[in-house]
N, C-alpha and C positions, 0 to 999 in steps of 0.2 A: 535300312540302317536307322538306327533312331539315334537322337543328338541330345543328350545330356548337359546340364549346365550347372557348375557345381559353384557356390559362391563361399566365402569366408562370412564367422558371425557378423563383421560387424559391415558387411557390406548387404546382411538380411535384414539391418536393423533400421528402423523407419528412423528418416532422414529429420533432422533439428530443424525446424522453418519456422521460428515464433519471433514474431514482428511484436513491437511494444512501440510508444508513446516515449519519447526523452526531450524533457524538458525540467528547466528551472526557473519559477516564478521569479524571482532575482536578474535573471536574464531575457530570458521573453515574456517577462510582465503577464498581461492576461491573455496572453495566447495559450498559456501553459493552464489557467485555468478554467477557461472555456473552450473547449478544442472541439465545438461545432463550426469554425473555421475550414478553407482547406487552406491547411496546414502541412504539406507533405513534409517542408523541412524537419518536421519533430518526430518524427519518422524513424525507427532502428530498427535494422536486421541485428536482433539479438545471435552474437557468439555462439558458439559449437556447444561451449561449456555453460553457459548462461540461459536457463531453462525457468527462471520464473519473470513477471511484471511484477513492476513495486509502483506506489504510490506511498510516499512517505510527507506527512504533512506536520508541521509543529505551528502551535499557535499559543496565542499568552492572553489571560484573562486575570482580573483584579478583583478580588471579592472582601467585604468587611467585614461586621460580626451581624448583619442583616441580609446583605447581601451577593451572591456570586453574576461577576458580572459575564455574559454572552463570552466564549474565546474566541478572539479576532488573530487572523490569518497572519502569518511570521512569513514564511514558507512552504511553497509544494513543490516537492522535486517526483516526476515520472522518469522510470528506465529499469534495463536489463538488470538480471542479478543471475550469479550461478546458484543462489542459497538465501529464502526470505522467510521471515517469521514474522507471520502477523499478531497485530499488539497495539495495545496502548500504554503509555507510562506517565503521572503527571507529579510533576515536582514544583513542592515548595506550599506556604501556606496565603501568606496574603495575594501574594503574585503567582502566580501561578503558570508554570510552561506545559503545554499539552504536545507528547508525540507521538502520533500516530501513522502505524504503517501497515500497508495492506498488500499481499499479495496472492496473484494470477498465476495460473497455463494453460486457461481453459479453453482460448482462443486467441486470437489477433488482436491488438489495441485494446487485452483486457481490462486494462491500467490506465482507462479514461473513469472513472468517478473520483471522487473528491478526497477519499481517505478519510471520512468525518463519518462515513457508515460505523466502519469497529469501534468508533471511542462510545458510542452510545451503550451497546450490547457489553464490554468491557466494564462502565460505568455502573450498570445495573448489576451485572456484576457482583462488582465489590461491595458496590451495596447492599446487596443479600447477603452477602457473606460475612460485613462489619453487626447486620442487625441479629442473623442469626449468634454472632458471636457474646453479645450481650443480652439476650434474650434471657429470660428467665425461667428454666423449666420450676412446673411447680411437684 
């Protein structure tokens, strides 16, 4: 006699196990920015529903009609999301707020870099796209 085992879809469906990184600079200071530490407390079993890492970082820089100055670090918040869209945004003209967010599910603690990767690629960017716009075909 042969024994059969018959399952429901959602108990054939591979199991949710993505671990991320939660922290906030604000809170755990540079733990949260250096997490070559062992750190376990920053540590999430990310939610059933919550399927991506985020690394969300804002920073503020000050530029004049010479110069734009380095953007220095406001905040870095790491943790679970059910829904992320990676991005940069930066507002304002002398002052300037940078925020950039980045997300993972490629792996475990994907959501340990810095969040200062996309503002570059995003940067360049725009800026192709301001020169091409003013560009002069002949």
């Amino acid at each position: 006699m042969t024994e059969t085992q018959h399952r429901t879809k959602a108990a054939s469906e591979k199991q949710h196990d993505l671990w991320c990184h939660k922290c906030d600079s604000m809170v755990d200071g540079d733990k949260c920015l250096d997490l070559s530490g062992n750190y376990s407390h920053l540590h999430q079993k990310c939610a059933k529903e919550q399927k991506k890492c985020q690394v969300r970082r804002i920073s503020m820089s000050t530029s004049t009609e010479e110069v734009t100055g380095k953007p220095k670090l406001w905040l870095l918040q790491r943790n679970c999301l059910e829904t992320c869209d990676s991005g940069c945004i930066v507002i304002g003209e002398r002052t300037k707020l940078h925020s950039c967010i980045t997300c993972c599910d490629e792996h475990n603690f994907c959501n340990s870099g810095s969040g200062a990767e996309q503002a570059r690629f995003v940067l360049e960017d725009l800026l192709i796209a301001v020169f091409n716009m003013f560009r002069i075909i002949p």
